[in-house]
N, C-alpha and C positions, 0 to 999 in steps of 0.2 A: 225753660227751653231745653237746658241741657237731659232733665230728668226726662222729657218727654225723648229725646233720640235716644237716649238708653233705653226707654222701654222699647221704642222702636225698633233698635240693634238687638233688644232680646227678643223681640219676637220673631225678627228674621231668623235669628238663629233657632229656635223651636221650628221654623217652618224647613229647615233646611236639614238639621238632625230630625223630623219627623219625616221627611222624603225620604231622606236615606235607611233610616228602619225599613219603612218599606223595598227600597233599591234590593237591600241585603238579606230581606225574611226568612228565607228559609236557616238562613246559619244560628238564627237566635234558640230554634232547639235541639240545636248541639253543640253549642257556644263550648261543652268541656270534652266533648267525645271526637268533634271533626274540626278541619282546618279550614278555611274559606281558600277556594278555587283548588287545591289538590294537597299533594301531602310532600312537593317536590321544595322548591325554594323557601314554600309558606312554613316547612319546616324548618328549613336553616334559620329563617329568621326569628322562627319562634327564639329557637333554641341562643339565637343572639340577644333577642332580648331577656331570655331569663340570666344568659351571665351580666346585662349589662346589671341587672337588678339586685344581680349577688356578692359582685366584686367591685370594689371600690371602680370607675372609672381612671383610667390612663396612670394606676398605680403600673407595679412591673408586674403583677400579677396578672391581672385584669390582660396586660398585653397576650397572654401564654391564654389560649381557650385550650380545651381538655381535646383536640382534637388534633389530629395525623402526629399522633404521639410518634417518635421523641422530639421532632421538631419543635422550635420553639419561635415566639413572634406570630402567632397562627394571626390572629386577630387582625393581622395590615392584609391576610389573605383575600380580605369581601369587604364589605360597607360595615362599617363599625353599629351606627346607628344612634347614636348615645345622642342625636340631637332630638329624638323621640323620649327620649329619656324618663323628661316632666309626666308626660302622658301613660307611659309603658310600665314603668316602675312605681308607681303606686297603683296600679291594678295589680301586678303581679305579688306583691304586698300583702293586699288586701285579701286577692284570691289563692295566691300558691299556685297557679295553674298555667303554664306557659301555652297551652290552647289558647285559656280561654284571655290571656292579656295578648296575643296574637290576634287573636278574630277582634277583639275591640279596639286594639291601635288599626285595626284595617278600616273597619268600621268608621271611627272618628277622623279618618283620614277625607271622606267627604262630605260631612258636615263644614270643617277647618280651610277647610280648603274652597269652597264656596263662600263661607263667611267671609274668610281673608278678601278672597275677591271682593267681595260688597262691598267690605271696608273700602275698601282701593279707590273702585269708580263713583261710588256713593262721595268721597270728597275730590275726587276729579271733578263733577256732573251735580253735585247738590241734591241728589234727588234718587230717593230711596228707590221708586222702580227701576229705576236704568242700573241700580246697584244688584239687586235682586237677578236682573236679567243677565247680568253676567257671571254673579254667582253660576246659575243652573247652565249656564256657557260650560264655565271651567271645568265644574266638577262632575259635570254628565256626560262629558262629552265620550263620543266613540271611540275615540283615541286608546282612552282608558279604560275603559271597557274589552278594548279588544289588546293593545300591545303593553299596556301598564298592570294590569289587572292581578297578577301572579306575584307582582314586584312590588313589595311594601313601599320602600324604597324611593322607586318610581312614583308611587302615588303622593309620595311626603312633601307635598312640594306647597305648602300653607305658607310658610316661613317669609318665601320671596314677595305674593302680593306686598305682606306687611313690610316689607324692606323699600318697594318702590312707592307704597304710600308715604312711609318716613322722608324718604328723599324728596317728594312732592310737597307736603307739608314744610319741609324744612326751607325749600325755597321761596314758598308762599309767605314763611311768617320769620324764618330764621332762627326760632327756639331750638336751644341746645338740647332739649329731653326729643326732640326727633332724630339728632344725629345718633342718641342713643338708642332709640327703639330700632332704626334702622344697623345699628351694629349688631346687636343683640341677635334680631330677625336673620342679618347676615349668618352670624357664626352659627344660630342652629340649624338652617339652612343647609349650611356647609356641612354640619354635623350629622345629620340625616341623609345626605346623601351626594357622593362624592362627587358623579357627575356634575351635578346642579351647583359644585362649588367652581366647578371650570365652564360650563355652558353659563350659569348664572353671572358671573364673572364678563363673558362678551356683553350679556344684555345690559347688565349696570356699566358696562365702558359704555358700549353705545347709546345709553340714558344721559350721561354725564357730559361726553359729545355734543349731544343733539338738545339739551334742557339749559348746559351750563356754558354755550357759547356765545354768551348778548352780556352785551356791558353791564345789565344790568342782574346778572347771574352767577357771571366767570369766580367772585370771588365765593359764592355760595357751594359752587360746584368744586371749589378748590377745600374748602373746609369739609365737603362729603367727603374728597376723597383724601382727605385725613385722616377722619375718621372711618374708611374701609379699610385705612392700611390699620390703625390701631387696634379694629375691629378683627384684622386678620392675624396677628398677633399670635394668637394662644393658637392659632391650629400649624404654624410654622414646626415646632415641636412635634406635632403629630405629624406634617407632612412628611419630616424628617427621619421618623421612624419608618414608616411606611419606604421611601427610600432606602433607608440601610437595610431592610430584611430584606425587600428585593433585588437589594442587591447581593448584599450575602447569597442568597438561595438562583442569583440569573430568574426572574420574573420577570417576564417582559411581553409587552403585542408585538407586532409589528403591524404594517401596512396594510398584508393581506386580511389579517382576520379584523381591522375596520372595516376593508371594504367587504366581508361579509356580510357585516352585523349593519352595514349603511342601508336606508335606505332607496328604492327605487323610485323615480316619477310617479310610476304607476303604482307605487306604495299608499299615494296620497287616495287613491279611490279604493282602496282594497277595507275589508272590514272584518271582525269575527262572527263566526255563524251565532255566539252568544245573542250579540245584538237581535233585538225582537226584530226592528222595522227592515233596517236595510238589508239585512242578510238578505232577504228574500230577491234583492237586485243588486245587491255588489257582492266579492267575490274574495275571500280570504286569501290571505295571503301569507308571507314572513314578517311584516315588518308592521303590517294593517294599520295607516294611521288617517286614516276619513278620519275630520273634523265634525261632519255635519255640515248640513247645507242652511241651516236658522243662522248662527252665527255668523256662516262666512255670507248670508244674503245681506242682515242688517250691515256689514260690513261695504260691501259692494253698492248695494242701493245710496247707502248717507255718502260714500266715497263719489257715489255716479253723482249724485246732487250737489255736492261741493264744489265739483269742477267743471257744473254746469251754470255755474253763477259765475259775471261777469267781475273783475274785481272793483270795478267803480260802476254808480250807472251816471249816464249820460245820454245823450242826444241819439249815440246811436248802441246803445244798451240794449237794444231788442235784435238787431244784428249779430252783437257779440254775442247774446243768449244762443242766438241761433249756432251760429258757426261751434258754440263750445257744448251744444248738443250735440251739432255732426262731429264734431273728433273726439267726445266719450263715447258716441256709438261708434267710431271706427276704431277708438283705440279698444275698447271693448271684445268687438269682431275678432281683432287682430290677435288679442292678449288669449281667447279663448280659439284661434286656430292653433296660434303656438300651443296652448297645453293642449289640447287633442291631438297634434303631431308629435311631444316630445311622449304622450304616454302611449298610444297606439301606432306611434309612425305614419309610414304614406298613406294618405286618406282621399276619397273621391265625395263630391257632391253631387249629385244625380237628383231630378225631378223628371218623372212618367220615362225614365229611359235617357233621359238627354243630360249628360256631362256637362254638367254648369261650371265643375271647379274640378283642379287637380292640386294637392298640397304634398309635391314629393319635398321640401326640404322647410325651413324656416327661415330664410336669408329675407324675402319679398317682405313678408309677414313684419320683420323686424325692422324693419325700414318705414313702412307704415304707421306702426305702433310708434315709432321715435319721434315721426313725423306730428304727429297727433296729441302726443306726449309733449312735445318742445309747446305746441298752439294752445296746450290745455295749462302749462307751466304759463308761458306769456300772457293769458288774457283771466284765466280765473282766478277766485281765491284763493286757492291753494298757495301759491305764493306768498299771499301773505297771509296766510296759518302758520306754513313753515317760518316764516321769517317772526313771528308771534311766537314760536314754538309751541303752535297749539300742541295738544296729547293727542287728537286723530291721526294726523300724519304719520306722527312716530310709532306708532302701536301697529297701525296698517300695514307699513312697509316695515318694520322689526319679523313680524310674522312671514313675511314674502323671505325674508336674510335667514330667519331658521329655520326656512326650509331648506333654504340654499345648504343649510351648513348640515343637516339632516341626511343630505345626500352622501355624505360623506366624502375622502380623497380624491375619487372618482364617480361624474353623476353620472346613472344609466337610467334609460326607460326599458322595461325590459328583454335587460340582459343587454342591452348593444349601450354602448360608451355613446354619450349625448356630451362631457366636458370633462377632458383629462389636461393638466390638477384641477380639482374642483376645489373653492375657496376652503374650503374644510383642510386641505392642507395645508395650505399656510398657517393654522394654528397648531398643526401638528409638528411645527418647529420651535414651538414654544413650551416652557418646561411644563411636565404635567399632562399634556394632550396627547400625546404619542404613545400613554399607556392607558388609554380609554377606547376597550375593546368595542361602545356599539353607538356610534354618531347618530345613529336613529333616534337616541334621547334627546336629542338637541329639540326635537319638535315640540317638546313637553315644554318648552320656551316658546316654542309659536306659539301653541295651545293657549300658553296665560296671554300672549301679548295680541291674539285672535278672539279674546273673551272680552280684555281691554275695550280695545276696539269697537269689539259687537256693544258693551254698553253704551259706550260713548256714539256709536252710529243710534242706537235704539234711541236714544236719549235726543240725539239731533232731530230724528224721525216724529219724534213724537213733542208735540207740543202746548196737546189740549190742556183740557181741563183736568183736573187731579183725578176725579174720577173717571175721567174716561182711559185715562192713562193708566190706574192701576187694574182695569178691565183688559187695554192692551198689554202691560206686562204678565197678567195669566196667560191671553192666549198666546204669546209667545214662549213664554215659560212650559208653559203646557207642549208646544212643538221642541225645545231643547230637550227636555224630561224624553217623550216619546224617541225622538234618535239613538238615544243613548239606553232607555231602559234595555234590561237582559231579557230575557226568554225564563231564566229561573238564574241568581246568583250562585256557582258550581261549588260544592263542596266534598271532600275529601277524609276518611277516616284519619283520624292522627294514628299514628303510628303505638301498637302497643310499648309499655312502660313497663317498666320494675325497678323497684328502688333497692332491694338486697336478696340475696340465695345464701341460703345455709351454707356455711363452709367458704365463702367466696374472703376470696382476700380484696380487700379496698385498696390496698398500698401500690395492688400491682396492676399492669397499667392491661389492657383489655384489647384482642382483638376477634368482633363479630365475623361468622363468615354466616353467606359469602359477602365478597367485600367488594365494590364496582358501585357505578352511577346507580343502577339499579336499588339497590341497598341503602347504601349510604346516609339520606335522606334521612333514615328511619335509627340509622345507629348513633347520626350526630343528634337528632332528638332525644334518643333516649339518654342521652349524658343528662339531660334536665331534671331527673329522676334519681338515676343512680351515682352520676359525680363522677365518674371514675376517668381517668384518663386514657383514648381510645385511639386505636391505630389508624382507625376507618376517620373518612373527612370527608365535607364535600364544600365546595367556595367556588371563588370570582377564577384565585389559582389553588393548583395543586399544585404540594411541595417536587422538587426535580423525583425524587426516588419515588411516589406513587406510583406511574406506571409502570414500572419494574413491580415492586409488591402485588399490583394486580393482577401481572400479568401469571406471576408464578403463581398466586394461589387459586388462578381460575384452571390453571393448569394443575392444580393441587400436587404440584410437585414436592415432594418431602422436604427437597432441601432447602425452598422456602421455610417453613417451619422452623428448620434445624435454623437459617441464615437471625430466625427475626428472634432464637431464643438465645444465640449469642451476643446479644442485646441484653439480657437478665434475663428471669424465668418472668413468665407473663400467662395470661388466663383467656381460654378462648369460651364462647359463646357463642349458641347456633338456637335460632326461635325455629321449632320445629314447622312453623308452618311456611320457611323458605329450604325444608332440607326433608321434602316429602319419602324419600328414598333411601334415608338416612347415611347418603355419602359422605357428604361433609361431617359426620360425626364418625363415619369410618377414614377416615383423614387426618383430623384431627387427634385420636387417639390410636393411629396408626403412628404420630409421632416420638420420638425418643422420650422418656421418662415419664409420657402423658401420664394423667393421672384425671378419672370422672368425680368430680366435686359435687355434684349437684343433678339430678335428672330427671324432670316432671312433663306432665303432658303439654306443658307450655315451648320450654328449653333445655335446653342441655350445659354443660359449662365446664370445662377441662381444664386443668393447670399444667404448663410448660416447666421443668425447671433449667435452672442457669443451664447453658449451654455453651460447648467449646467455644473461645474465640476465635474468630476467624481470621486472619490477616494476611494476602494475598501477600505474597512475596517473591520478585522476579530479580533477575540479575540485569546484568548492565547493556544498554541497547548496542546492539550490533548496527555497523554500518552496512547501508542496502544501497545496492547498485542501481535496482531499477524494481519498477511494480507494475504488474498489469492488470487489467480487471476483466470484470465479463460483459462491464459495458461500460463506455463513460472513461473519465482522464483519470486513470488514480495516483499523475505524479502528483497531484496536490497534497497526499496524505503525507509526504516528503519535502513539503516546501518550507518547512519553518515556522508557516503562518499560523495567524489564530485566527481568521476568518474566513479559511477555506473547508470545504467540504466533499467528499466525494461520496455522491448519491444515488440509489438504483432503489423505482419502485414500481409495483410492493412488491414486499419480502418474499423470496420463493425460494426452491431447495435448487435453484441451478443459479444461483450468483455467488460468484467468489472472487478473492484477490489472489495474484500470485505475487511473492516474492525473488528475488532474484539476490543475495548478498555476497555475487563478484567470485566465490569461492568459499571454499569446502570448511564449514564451520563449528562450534559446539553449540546445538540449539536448546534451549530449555522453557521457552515460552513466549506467547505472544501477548501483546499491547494494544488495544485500540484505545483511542481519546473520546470520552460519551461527549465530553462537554457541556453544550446548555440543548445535546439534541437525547436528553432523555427517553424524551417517549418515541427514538426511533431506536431505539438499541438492538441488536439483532438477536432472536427470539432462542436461535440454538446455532452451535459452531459445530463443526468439525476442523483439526486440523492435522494436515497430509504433509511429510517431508520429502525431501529426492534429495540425490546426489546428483542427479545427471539431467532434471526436470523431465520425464520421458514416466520413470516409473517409480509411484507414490506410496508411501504407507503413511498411515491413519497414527497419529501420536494422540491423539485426544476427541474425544465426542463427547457433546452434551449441552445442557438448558445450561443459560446463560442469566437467567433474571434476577436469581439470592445474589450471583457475584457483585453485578449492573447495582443490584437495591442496596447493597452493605456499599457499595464505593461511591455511589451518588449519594448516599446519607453522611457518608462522611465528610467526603469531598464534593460538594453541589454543584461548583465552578469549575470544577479542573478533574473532573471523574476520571479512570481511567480502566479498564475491563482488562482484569489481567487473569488471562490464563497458565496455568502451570504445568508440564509434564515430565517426564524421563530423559535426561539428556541424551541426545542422539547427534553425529555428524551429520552437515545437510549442507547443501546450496541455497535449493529451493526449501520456501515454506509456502503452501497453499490453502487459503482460509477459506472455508466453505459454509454458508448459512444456508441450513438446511432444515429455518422453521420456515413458518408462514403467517404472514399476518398484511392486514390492509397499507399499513403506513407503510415508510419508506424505511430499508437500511441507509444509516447516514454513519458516517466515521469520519473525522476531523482530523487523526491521524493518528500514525500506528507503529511500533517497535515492533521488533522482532530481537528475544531477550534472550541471555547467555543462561544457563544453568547459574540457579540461585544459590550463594558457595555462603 
């Protein structure tokens, strides 16, 4: 018997890695030349996976990737990945080619992840179709196709089925080697992908709640969650790095940029035009997470039929049928007026011209539904499912919760506020959650506990004969495949490579121009070739000083150059096919001691040598009477605090602060405090003295970014933008930013400094 469900389990799985050949065809003839879906993140992670494969894991090595040189710790900057490890690293091994172990960890991410599923519901349900059928649930779904698709990451999510099968087994039979499969499954889980180790984290509470609260459980669910803490163990250490470098460097979200990256209502209907079917009637969006309507049907149908059964029958068992048909049909009505009002708002129902209904709000709506909800709780089954801890229940409404949490701190339908706090913030009080920039992953938790489900409803649904059933599981199979197939899987040239140039020095550490989002991409993959440590980076963050670096060198301002060669002498590179006009190479060797190392029709490549040290140097802050601005309170730059700001935006050449310092003094330079607002720094200063504030002269002009990029690299947390000039008597000092740029100028606070003695 047992040989026979291995062959079985083998075959599912031929059937589900032969689907997905197909899913992905067009990538398999360029498996070495292009990336699958573009050459943007699918490169970072290439490029993640060939260090994981080259440097020992969670040595101190391994921590430092070769990228936004000189910083160090890069590795806590994005998703490590190393729980893909097993899989990644022996193709790249075998092959040498970070393409082509890229395009096949992507690849085998849905095979792995449909099988986990079967695994799952297959011993929920007994029964190989209903396992099948939410395999091609899971792993075809639209979701991922349309918002997971880019993000390795995101798709790696195989690990959890086999963690929530563990936990189900374990309580069915109590065998220790589940508490173990399930830790195991935990920490690579966690390992592959950080989110999934904090969203994933809700669902196994909530599994453990809702599975391990009956007498006959409580002590089964307490030995789980032993083994989650022991299983959590070994990543406490990584947590902990990952804290200290962000903290060293100020890495942080806040609020606002959840509530970008959150989900909307009306997210749940939006799709990618990729998708073949739906695109044609749903509508892209930001966040696109349609599930499909197979899934969520089998869901809804075995749901509508469960609590349409009376809980005992009796005498008047045909009554109760009845009554618990009309309040699924009403709660039904109800459940689907609210979600057409929360995602479209006020709506009319009209037949031949005549106003049957009006739904300007959902108060009525919800009163109904409650009403309907308490008669369908009282008389049907369901009650006692839950009270059995059937798996239907909790899978159905786990799904409905992550969406809830999907919505993020605040829910909108769009663009108007439908629930402020939305539950989502409440976990954002909890350690770990409040630096997870996009609560729309949360759904990839609905996603599995909506596949759940769709087995376990299919499974209810269908009751014939074996053969009739593995007839219905194609043709259901056949409609999950069809929602989710692509129009063509998109694929992307990888970025050209080289591995060494005559005359290049290895030792010294590299930087590509031009260097921005744009670039980037392509410079962090090409370390997988040539090794060398690089200025250019791209991740989850950037370090405090990138946007200063970028800022100067798009402005190709020299004294960037001079700023980054007072760092050591270092070697620039420019792929002639981003520097058409050959500016950047007139740039480049427009700098101090430049020297051309190397120059073919591919690139070019320049060596920097040491350069002066730079070290700003000011004298002792004077005391300021009072400060004014050009718009906005700017005593706060004067109040002491570290959590004030004074802000005007965007940057223009008519914003300035005046000083006032009470009487007539020796001035030698001015202070602002960057802090952890790097990327507002002001793009270019002038500054003006008076004696009598009436009539000004000009002490100093100029770009501000080499000083900003050399004081935030040193100092990350406590920057400080110090400018230097000729000592002069003054009263007044008048600071004037007279670049331009979108963001805001921000200053946290500011000296005005004596002559440096």
């Amino acid at each position: 018997m047992l040989t026979g469900q291995r062959s079985r389990q083998a075959l599912v799985l031929a059937l589900y890695i032969c689907v997905s050949l197909l899913y992905v065809r067009p990538l398999f003839s360029h498996l070495g030349t292009h990336l699958a879906v573009d050459a943007g993140d699918p490169a970072l992670n290439a490029a993640v996976l060939w260090w994981n494969a080259t440097v020992v894991p969670f040595t101190a090595a391994w921590w430092n990737q070769p990228w936004f040189h000189p910083v160090t710790g890069v590795t806590t900057f994005t998703e490590n990945l190393t729980g893909l490890w097993a899989i990644a690293t022996p193709i790249y091994w075998l092959t040498g080619s970070p393409a082509v172990t890229y395009n096949l960890t992507f690849v085998a991410t849905w095979p792995l992840s449909a099988f986990a599923m079967y695994l799952l519901v297959r011993r929920l349900t007994g029964r190989t179709d209903a396992g099948i059928v939410a395999g091609f649930a899971f792993a075809f779904t639209p979701y991922r196709a349309s918002a997971a698709l880019g993000h390795l990451q995101a798709l790696s999510v195989f690990w959890l089925p086999i963690a929530l099968l563990a936990l189900h087994a374990y309580l069915q039979d109590r065998r220790r080697r589940w508490l173990v499969a399930f830790g195991v499954a935990w920490l690579l889980q966690s390992l592959a992908n950080g989110y999934y180790l904090f969203f994933g984290a809700v669902l196994i509470a909530l599994w453990l709640a809702y599975f391990g609260s009956t007498r006959s459980t409580w002590r089964g669910a307490l030995a789980a969650t032993g083994a989650w803490i022991v299983a959590s163990l070994p990543l406490v250490p990584v947590l902990l790095q990952y804290q200290r470098v962000h903290e060293q460097y100020g890495l942080h979200r806040t609020a606002e940029e959840a509530e970008v990256f959150s989900a909307h209502l009306d997210s749940f209907t939006q799709v990618s035009d990729l998708v073949r079917v739906w695109s044609q009637y749903l509508q892209p969006g930001k966040e696109m997470l349609f599930p499909g309507i197979t899934a969520l049907g089998l869901v809804v149908v075995a749901g509508f039929l469960a609590v349409s059964r009376p809980r005992r029958r009796n005498l008047s068992g045909s009554r109760d049928r009845a009554l618990l048909i009309a309040a699924a049909l009403i709660a039904s009505a109800s459940l689907a007026a609210i979600a057409w009002y929360l995602v479209q708002g006020r709506w009319s129902l009209r037949v031949g011209g005549a106003l049957l209904f009006t739904m300007s709000d959902s108060y009525r709506a919800v009163l109904v539904l409650t009403a309907a909800t308490a008669v369908l709780l009282w008389k049907s089954q369901v009650t006692n499912a839950i009270a059995g801890r059937r798996p239907f229940p909790f899978y159905a409404a786990a799904t409905f919760v992550m969406a809830v949490l999907a919505c993020g701190p605040v829910m909108r339908s769009a663009g108007a506020v439908v629930l402020d706090p939305s539950p989502y913030r409440w976990l954002m009080a909890l350690p770990g959650f409040g630096e997870l920039r996009v609560p729309s992953r949360f759904w990839m938790m609905g996603v599995l506990c909506l596949s759940v489900a769709a087995g376990l409803g299919y499974a209810a649904l269908t009751r014939a004969r074996e053969t009739l059933r593995y007839a219905l599981c194609a043709i259901v199979s056949v409609g999950l495949l069809a929602e989710g197939w692509l129009k063509a899987m998109p694929i992307a040239a990888a970025p050209a490579v080289w591995t060494s140039v005559d005359g290049a020095d290895s030792r010294l550490p590299l930087l590509e121009l031009p260097l921005g989002p744009r670039w980037d991409n392509a410079a962090t993959f090409r370390t997988t070739a040539h090794g060398r440590r690089v200025f250019n980076g791209v991740s989850g963050y950037d370090p405090p000083h990138y946007p200063a670096l970028e800022a100067g060198l798009r402005a190709r301002d020299p004294a960037m150059l001079a700023a980054i060669a007072s760092l050591g002498a270092y070697e620039i590179t420019i792929e002639r096919a981003n520097d058409p006009d050959g500016a950047w190479e007139r740039y480049a060797t427009g700098a101090a001691g430049a020297r051309v190392i190397a120059r073919n029709d591919q690139r070019v490549l320049v060596r920097i040598p040491d350069g002066t040290r730079i070290e700003p140097v000011s004298g002792a802050a004077l005391a300021i009477a009072s400060v004014r601005a050009s718009q906005g309170d700017a005593s706060v730059l004067v109040d002491g605090r570290d959590d004030t700001y004074w802000v005007d935006s965007p940057q223009r050449d008519s914003q300035w602060l005046l000083v006032d310092l009470g009487g007539l003094q020796e001035v030698g330079g001015v202070s602002l405090a960057i802090r952890d607002q790097s990327r507002h720094f002001p793009r270019a200063l002038a500054i003006d003295t008076s004696v009598d504030g009436a009539a000004f002269t000009e002490a100093w002009a100029g770009t501000t970014a080499p000083a900003t990029f050399l004081a935030v690299l040193n100092h990350p947390r406590d920057a400080w933008l110090r400018v230097a000039f000729s000592a002069t008597a003054a009263r007044f000092v008048r600071i004037r930013q007279t670049g331009r740029e979108r963001v805001p100028w921000v200053v946290a606070a500011l000296e005005i400094n004596a002559p440096a003695r």
